[in-house]
N, CA, C and O atoms as a GROMACS GRO file, in nm:
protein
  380
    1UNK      N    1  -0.117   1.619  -0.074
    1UNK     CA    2  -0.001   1.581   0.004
    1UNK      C    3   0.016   1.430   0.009
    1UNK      O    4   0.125   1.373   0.003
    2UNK      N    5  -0.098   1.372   0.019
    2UNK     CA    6  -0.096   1.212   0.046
    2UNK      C    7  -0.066   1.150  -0.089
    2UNK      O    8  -0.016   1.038  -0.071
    3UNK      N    9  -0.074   1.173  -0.187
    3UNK     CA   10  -0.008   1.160  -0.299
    3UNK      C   11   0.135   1.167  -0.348
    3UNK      O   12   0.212   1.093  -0.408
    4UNK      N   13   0.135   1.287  -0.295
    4UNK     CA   14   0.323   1.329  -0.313
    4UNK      C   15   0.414   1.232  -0.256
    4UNK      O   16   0.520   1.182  -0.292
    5UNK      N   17   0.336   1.222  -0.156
    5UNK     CA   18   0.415   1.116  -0.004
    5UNK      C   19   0.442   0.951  -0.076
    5UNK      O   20   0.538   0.874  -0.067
    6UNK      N   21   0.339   0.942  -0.133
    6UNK     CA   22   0.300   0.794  -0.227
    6UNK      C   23   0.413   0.782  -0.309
    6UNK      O   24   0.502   0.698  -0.292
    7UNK      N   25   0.410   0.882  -0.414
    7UNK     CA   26   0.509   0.906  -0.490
    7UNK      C   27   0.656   0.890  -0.456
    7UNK      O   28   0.739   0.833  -0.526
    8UNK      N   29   0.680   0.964  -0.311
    8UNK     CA   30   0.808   0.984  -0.299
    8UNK      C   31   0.833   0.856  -0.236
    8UNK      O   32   0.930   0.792  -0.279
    9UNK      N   33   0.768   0.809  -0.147
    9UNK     CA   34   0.823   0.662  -0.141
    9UNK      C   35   0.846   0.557  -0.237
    9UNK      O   36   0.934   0.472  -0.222
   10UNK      N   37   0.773   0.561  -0.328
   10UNK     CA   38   0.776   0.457  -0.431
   10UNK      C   39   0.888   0.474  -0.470
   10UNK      O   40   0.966   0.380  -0.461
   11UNK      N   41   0.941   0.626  -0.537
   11UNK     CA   42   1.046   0.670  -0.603
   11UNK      C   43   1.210   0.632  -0.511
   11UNK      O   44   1.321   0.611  -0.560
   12UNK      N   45   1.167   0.633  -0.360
   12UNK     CA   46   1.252   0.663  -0.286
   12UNK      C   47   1.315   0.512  -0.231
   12UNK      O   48   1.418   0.505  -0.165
   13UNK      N   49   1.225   0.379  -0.275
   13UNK     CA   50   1.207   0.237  -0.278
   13UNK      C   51   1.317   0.175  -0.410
   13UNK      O   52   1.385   0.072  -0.413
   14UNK      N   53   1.303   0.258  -0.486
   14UNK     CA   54   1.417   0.211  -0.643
   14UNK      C   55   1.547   0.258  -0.612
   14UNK      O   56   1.575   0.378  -0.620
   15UNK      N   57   1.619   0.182  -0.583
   15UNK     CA   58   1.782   0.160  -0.565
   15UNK      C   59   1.877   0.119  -0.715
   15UNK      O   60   1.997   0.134  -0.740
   16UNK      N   61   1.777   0.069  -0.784
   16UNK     CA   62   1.905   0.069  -0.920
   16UNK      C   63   1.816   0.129  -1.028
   16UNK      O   64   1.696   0.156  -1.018
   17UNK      N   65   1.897   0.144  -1.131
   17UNK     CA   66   1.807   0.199  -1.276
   17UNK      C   67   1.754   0.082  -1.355
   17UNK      O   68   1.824  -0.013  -1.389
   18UNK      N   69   1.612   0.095  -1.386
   18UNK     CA   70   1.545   0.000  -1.419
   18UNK      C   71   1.510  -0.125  -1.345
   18UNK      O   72   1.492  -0.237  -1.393
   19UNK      N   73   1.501  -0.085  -1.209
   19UNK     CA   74   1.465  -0.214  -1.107
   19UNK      C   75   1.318  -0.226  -1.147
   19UNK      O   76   1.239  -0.139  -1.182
   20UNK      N   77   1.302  -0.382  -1.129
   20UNK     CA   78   1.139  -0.388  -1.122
   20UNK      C   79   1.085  -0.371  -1.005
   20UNK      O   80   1.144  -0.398  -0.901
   21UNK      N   81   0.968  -0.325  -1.010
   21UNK     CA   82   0.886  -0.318  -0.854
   21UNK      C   83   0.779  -0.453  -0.858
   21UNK      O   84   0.693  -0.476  -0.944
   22UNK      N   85   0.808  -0.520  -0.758
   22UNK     CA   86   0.695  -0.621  -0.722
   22UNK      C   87   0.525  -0.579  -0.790
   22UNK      O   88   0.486  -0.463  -0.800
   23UNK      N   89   0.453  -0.686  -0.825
   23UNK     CA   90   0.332  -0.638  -0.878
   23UNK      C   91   0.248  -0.568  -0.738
   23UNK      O   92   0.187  -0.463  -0.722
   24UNK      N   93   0.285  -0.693  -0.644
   24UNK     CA   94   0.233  -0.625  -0.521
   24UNK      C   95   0.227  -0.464  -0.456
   24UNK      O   96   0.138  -0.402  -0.399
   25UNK      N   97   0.418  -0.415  -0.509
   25UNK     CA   98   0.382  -0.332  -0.449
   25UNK      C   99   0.335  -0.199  -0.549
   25UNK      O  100   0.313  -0.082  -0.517
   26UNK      N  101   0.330  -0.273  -0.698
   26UNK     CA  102   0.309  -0.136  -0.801
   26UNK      C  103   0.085  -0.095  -0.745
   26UNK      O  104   0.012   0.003  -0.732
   27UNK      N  105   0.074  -0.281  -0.731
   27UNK     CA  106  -0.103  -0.274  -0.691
   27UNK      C  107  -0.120  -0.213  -0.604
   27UNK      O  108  -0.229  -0.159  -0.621
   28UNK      N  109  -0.063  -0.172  -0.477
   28UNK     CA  110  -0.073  -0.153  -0.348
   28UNK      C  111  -0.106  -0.024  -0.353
   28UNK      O  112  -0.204   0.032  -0.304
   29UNK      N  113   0.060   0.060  -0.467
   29UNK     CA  114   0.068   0.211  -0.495
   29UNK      C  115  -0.093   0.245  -0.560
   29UNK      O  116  -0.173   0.328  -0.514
   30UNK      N  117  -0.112   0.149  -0.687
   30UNK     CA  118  -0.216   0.240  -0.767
   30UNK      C  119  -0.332   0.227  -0.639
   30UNK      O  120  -0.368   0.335  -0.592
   31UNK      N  121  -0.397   0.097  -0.578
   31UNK     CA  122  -0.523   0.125  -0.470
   31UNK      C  123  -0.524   0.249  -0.392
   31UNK      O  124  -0.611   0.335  -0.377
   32UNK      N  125  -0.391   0.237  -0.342
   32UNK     CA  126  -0.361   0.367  -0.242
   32UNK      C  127  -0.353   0.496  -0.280
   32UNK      O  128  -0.348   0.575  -0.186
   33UNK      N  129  -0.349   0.554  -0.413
   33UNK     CA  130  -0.398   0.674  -0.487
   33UNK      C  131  -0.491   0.703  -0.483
   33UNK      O  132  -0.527   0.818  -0.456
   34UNK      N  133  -0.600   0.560  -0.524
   34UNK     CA  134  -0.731   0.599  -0.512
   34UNK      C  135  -0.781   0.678  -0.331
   34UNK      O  136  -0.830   0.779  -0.280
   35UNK      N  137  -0.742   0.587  -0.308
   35UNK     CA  138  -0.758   0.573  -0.144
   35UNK      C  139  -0.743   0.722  -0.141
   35UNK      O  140  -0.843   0.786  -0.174
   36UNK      N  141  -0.625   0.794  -0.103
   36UNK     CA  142  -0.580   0.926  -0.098
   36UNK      C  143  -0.610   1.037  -0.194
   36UNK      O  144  -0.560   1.148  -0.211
   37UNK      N  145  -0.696   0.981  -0.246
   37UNK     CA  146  -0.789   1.076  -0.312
   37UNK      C  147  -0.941   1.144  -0.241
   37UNK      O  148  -0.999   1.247  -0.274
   38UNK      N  149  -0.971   1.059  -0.151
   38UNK     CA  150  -1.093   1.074  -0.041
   38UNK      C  151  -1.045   1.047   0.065
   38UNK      O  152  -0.994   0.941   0.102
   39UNK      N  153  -1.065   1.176   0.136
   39UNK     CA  154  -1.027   1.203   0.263
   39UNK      C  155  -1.122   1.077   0.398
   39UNK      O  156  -1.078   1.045   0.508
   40UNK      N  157  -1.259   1.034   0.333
   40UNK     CA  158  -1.336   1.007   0.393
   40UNK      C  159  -1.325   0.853   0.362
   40UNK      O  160  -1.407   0.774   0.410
   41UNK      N  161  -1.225   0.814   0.283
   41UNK     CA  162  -1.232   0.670   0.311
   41UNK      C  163  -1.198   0.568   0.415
   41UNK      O  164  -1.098   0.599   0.479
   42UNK      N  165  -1.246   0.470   0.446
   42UNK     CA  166  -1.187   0.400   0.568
   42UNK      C  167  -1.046   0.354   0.588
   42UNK      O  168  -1.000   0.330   0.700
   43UNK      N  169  -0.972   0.340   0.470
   43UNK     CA  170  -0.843   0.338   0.483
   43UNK      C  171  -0.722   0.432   0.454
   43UNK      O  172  -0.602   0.415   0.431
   44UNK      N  173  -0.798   0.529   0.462
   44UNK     CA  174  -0.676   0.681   0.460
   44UNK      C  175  -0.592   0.731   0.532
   44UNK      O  176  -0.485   0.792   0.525
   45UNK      N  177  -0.691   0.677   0.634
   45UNK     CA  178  -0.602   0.731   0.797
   45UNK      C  179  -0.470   0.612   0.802
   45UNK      O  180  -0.358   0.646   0.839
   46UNK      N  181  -0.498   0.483   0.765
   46UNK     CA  182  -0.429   0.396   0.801
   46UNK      C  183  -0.253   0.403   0.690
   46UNK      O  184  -0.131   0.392   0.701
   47UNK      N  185  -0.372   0.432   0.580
   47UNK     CA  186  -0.257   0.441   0.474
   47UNK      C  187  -0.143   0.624   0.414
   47UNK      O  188  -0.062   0.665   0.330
   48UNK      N  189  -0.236   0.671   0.554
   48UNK     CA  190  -0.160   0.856   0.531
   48UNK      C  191  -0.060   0.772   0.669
   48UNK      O  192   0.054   0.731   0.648
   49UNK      N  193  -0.097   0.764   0.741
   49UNK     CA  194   0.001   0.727   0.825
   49UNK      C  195   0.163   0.626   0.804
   49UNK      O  196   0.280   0.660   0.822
   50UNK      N  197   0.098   0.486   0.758
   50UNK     CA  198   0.244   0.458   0.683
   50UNK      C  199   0.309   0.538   0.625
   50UNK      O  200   0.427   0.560   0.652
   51UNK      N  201   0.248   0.593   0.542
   51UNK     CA  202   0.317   0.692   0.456
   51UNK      C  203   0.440   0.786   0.538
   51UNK      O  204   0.556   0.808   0.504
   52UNK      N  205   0.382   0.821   0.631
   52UNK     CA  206   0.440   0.938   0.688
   52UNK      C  207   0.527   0.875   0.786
   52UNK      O  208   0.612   0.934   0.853
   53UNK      N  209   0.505   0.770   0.789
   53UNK     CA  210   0.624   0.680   0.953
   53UNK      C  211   0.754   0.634   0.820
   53UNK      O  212   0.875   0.630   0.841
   54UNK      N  213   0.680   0.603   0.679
   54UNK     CA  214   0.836   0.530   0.653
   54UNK      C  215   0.853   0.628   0.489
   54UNK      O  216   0.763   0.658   0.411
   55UNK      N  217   0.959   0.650   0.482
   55UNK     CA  218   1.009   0.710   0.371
   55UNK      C  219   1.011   0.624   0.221
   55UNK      O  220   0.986   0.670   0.110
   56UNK      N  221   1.046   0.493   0.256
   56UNK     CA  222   1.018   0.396   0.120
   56UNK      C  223   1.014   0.287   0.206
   56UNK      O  224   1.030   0.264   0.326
   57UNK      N  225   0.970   0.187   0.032
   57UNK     CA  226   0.862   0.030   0.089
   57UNK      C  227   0.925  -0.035   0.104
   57UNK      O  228   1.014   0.004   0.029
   58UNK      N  229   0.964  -0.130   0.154
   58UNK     CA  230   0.997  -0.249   0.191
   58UNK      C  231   0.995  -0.380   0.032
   58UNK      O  232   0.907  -0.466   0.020
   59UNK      N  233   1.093  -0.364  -0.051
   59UNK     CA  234   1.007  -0.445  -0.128
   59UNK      C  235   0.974  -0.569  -0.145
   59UNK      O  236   0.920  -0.621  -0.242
   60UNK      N  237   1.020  -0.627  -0.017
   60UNK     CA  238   0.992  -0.770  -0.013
   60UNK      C  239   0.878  -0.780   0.074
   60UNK      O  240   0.826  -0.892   0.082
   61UNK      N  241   0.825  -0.680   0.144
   61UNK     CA  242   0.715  -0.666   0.203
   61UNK      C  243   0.563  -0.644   0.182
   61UNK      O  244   0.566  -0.523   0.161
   62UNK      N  245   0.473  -0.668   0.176
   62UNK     CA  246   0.319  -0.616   0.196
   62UNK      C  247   0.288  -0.547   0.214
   62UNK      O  248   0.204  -0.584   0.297
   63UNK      N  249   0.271  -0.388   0.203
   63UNK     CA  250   0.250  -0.273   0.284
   63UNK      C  251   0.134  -0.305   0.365
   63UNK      O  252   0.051  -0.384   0.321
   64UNK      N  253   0.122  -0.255   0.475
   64UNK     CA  254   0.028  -0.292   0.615
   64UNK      C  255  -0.034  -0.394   0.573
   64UNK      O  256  -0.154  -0.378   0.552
   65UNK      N  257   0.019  -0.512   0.550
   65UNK     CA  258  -0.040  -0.659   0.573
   65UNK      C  259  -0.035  -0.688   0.704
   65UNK      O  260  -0.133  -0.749   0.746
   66UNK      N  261   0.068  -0.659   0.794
   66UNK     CA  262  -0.012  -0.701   0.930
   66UNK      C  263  -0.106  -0.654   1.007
   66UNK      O  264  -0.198  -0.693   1.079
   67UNK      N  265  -0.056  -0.558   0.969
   67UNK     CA  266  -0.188  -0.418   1.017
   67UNK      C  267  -0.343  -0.426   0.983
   67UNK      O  268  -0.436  -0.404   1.060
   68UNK      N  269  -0.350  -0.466   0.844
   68UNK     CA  270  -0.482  -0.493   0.804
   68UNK      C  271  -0.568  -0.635   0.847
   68UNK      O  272  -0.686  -0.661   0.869
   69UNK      N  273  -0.442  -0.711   0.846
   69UNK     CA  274  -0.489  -0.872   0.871
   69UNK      C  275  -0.493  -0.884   1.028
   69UNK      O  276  -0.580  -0.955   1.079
   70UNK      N  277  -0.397  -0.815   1.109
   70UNK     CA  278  -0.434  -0.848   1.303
   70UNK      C  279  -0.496  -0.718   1.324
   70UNK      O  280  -0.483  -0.653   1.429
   71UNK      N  281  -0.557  -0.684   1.230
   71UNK     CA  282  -0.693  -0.522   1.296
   71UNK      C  283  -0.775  -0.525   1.397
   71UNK      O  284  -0.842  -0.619   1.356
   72UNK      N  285  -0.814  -0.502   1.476
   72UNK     CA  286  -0.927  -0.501   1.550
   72UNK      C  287  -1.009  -0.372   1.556
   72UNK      O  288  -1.077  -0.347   1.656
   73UNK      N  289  -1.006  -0.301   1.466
   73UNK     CA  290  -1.098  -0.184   1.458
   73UNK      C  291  -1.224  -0.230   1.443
   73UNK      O  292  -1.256  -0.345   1.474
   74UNK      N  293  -1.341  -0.105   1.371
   74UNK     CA  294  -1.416  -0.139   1.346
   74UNK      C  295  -1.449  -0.215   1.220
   74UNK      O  296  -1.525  -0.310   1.201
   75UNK      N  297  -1.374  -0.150   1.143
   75UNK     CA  298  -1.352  -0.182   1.012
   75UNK      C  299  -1.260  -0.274   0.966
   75UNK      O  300  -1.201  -0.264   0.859
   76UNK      N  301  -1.246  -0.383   1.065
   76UNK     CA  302  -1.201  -0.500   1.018
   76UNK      C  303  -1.171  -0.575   0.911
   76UNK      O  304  -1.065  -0.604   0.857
   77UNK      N  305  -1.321  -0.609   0.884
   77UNK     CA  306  -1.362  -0.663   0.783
   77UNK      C  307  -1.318  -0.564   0.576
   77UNK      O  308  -1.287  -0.600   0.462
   78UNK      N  309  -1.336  -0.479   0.628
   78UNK     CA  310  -1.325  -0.420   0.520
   78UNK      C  311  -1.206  -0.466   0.492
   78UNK      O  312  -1.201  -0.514   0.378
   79UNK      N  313  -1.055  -0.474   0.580
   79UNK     CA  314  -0.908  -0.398   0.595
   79UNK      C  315  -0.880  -0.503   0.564
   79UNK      O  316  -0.791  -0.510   0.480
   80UNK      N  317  -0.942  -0.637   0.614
   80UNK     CA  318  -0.880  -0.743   0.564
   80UNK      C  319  -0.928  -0.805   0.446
   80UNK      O  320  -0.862  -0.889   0.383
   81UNK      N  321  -1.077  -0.752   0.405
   81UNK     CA  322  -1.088  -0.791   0.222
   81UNK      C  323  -0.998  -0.739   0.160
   81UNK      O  324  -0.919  -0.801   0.089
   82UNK      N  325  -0.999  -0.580   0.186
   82UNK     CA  326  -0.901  -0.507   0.106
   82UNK      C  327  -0.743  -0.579   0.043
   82UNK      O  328  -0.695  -0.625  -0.061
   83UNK      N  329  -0.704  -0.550   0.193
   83UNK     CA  330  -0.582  -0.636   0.147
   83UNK      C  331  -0.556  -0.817   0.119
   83UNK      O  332  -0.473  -0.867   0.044
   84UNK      N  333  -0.611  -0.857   0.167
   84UNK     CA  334  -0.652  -0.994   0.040
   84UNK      C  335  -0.655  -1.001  -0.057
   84UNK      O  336  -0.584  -1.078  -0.121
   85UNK      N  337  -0.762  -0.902  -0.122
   85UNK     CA  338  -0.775  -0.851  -0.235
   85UNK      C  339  -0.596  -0.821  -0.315
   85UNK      O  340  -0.534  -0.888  -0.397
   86UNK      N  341  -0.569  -0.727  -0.263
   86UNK     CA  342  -0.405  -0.685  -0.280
   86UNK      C  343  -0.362  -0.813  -0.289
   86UNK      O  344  -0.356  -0.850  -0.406
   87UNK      N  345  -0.329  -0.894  -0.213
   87UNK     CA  346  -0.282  -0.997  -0.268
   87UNK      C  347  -0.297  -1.078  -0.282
   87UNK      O  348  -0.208  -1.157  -0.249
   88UNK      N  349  -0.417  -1.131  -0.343
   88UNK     CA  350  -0.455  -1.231  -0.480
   88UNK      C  351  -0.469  -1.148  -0.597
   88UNK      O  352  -0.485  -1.224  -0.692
   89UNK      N  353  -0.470  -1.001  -0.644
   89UNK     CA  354  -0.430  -1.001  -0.782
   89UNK      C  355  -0.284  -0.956  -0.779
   89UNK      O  356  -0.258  -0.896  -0.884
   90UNK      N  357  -0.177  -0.966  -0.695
   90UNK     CA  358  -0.059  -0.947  -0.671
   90UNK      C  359   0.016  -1.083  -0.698
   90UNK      O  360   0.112  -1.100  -0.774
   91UNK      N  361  -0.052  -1.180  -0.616
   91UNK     CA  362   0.016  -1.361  -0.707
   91UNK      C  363  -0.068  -1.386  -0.839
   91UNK      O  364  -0.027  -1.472  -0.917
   92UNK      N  365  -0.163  -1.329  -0.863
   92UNK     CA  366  -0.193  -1.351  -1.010
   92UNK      C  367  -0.147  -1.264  -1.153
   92UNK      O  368  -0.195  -1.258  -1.266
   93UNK      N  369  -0.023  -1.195  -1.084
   93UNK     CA  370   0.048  -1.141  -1.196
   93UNK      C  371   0.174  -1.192  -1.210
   93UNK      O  372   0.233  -1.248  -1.118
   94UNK      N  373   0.217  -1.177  -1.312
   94UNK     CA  374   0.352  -1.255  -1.430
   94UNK      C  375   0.474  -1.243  -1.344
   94UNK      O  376   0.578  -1.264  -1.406
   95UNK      N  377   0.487  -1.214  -1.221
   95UNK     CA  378   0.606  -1.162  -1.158
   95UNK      C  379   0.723  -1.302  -1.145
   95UNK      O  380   0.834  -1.285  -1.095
   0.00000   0.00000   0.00000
């Protein structure tokens, strides 16, 4: 299901034929597959949930960049390598 959902937003994010998608948000999609592939990862819950609050991405946006970066869970640290991560190989592509 958390896949489909992935899918349909991405799909549901393209407004013209042959739009490009930000590298950011094509990186964001492929991490978050992985992610939603294990139920038991630390960011599933965070990232089944966007999913399910918004129908498509924002594409000038970060998906849960604020979320990950003003976290106060436990897993802080992880949420905010993670997405760091997301975007430094997101400005290090040709966009």
């Amino acid at each position: 299901m958390g896949l489909r959902l992935l899918m349909n937003s991405v799909q549901n994010s393209i407004e013209e034929p042959w739009q490009r998608i930000p590298s950011v948000i094509a990186l964001f999609a492929a991490e978050a597959s992985c992610v939603l592939l294990d139920s038991s990862h630390d960011h599933y819950a965070a990232i089944s949930t966007f999913l399910i609050q918004s129908s498509k991405f924002n594409m000038k946006v970060i998906p849960l960049f604020d979320n990950f970066i003003w976290s106060s869970s436990v897993n802080f640290k992880a949420e905010r390598s993670w997405i760091l991560r997301l975007v430094y190989a997101g400005l290090n592509s040709d966009d």
